[in-house]
C-alpha positions in Angstrom: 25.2 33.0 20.5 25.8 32.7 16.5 25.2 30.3 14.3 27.0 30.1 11.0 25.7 27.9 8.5 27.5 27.1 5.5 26.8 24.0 3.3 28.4 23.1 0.3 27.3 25.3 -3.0 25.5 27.8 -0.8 26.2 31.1 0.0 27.6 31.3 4.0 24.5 32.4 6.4 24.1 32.9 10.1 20.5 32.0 11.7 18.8 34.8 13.9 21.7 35.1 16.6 20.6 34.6 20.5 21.8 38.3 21.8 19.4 40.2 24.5 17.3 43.0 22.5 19.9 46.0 23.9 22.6 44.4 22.2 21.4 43.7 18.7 22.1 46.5 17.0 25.7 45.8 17.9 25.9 42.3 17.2 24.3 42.6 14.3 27.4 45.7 13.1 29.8 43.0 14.3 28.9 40.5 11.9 28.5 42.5 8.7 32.1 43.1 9.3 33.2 39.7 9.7 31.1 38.6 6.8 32.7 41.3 4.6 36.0 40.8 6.0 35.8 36.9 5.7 33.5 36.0 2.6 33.3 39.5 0.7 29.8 39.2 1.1 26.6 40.9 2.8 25.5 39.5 5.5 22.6 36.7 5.1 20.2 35.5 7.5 18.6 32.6 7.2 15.2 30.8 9.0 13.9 34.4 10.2 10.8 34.2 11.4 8.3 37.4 12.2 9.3 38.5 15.6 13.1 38.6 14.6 11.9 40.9 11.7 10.2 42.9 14.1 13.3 43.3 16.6 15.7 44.3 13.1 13.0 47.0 12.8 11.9 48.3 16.6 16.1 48.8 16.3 16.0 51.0 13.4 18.0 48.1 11.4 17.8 47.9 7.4 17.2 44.5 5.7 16.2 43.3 2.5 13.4 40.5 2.7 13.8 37.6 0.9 10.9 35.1 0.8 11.5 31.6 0.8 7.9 30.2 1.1 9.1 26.5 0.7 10.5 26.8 4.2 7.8 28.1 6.3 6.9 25.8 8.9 3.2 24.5 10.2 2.4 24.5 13.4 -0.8 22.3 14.7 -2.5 22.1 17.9 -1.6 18.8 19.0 -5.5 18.9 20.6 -6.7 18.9 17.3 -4.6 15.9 15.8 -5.1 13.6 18.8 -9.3 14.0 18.3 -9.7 15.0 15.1 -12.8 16.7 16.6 -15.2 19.5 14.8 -16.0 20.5 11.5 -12.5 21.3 10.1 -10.8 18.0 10.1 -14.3 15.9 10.2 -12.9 14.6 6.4 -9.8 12.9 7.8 -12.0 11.6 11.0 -13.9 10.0 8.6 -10.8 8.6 6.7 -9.6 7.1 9.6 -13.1 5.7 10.7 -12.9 3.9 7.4 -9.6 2.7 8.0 -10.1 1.2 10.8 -13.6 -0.5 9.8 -11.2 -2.4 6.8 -8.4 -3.5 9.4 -9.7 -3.8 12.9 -5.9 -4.9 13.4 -4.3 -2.1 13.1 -2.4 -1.4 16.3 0.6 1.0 16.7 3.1 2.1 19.5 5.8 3.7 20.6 9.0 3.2 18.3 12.1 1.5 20.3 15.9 1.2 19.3 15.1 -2.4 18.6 12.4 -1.4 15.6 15.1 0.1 13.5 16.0 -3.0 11.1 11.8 -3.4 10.5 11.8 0.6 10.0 14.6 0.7 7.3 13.1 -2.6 5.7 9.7 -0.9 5.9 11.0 2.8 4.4 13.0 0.5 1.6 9.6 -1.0 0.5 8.0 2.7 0.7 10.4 4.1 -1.6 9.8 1.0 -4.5 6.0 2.3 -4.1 7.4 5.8 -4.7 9.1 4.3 -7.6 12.6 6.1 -6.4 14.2 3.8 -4.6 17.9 5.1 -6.2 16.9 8.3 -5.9 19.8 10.0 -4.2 17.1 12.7 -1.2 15.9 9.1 0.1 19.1 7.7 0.2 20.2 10.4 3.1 17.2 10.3 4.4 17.6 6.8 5.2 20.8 7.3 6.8 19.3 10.3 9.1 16.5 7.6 10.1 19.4 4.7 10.8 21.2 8.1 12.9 18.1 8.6 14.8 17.6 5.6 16.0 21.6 5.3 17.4 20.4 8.6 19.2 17.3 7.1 20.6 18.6 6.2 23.7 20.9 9.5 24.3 18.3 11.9 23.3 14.7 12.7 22.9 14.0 11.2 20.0 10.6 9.4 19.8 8.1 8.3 17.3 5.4 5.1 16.7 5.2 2.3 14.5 2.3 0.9 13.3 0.9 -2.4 12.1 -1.4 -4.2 10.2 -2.4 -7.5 10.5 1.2 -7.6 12.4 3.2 -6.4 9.5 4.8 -2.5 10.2 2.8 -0.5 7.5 3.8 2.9 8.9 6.3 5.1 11.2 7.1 8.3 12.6 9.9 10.1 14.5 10.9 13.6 15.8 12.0 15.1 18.8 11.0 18.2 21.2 11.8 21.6 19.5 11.4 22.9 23.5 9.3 22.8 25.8 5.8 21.7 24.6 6.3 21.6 20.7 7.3 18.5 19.3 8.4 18.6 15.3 7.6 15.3 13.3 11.2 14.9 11.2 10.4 12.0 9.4 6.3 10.3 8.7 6.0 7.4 6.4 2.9 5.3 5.4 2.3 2.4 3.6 1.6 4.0 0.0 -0.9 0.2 -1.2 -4.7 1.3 -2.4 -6.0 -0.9 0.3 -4.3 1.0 2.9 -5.8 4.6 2.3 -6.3 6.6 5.6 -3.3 5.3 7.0 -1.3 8.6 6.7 -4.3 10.1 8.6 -3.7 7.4 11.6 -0.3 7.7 12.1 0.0 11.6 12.1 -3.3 11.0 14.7 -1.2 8.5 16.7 1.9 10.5 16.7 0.5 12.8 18.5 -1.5 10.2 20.8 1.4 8.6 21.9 4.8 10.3 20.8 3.9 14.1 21.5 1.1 13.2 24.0 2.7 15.8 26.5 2.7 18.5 24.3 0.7 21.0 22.8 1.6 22.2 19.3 3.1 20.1 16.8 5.5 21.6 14.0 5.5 19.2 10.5 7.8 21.3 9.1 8.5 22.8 6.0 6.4 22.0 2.2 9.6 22.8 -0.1 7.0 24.3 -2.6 6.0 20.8 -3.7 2.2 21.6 -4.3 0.9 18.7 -3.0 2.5 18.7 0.2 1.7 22.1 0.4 -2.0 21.3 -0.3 -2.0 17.9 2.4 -0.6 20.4 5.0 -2.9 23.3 4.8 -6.0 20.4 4.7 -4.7 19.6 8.1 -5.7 23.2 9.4 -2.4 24.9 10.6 -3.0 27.1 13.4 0.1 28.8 12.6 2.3 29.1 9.6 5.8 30.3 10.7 7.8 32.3 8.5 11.3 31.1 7.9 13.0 33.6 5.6 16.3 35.4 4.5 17.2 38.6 5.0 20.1 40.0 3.6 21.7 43.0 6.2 
């Protein structure tokens, strides 16, 4: 199977194609004639990660690598978000311990269809902290969320909200990559002074109670914004995956 990805403005790309090992080397001649015949172009692939790199090499296949660090993905032990246990995340156990301490009730739980008009209030006061509430990213990211949520109930789509004092300070949602890796697609908290740690809590309970049966959690990419980059790799990674583009 072949994916052809092709958004507006960007050049047209295929992700790694599906194709047993043997037959590879042939798919792979296939579509560098159709891309030439049908775009006048090389042919690009996009989101390769290390073991497709090493299957266009074991088959003697020429690439040029193109990094694209922004997109590489981080994969967590879900383990090690649920406890926050040992010496490399004791900071953010400690973060949350405060937390907690300041608002003995916070509470959080599993998101339902029903949450999605307090969500979409919630995310709306989230972006006037940001201070970009007409900025155009958040705006289709607040449609995705209101999609989501008309998915909930026809696929697995899952999350938590949580609450202080009875007020929704903080949400997530995402879904099951496959078996046993769930990817966090969206992961909002209340932004106040007062409310520090809370980030810490609802990544914890995300994987308490919406990825509680599995055991690696992806949070996606840092689009080479430094501090996300920074807040992800605090959170120990026990894998970065690389997403890259090779050009065939």
């Amino acid at each position: 199977m072949v994916v052809l990805s092709f958004p507006a403005g960007q050049r047209p790309a295929i992700f790694p194609p599906l194709v047993p090992k043997e037959k590879l080397k042939t798919c792979v001649e296939r579509l560098r004639t159709y891309f030439f015949e049908e775009f006048g172009e090389p042919l690009r692939v996009r989101d390769s990660d290390t073991e497709f790199i090493y299957l266009l090499k074991s088959n003697g296949i020429d690439f040029e690598r193109i990094e694209v660090r922004g997109q590489w993905e981080y994969i967590y032990r879900a383990k090690d978000l649920r406890t926050l246990s040992g010496r490399k995340l004791h900071k953010k156990k400690n973060r949350v311990n405060k937390f907690l301490k300041a608002h003995p009730t916070y509470s959080s739980r599993l998101l339902k269809a029903k949450d999605r008009d307090a969500v979409l209030a919630f995310f709306k006061e989230w972006c006037k902290q940001k201070g970009c509430d007409n900025d155009e990213n958040l705006l289709r990211e607040r449609e995705s969320i209101a999609r989501l949520f008309c998915l909930m109930d026809k696929l697995p789509v899952k999350g938590i909200i949580s609450f202080v004092d009875g007020v929704v300070r903080g949400f997530s949602i995402g879904t099951y990559l496959r078996k046993g890796i769930f990817v966090v697609m969206v992961e909002k908290a209340d932004l106040s002074k007062e409310f520090e740690g809370l980030y810490a809590i609802v990544r914890r309970d995300t994987a308490r109670i919406a990825a509680s049966d599995c055991e690696f959690i992806n949070l996606q990419q840092d689009l080479n914004i430094p501090g996300i980059r920074k807040a992800k790799l605090s959170w120990k990674p026990c894998k970065i995956l690389v997403c890259d583009t090779l050009i065939l």
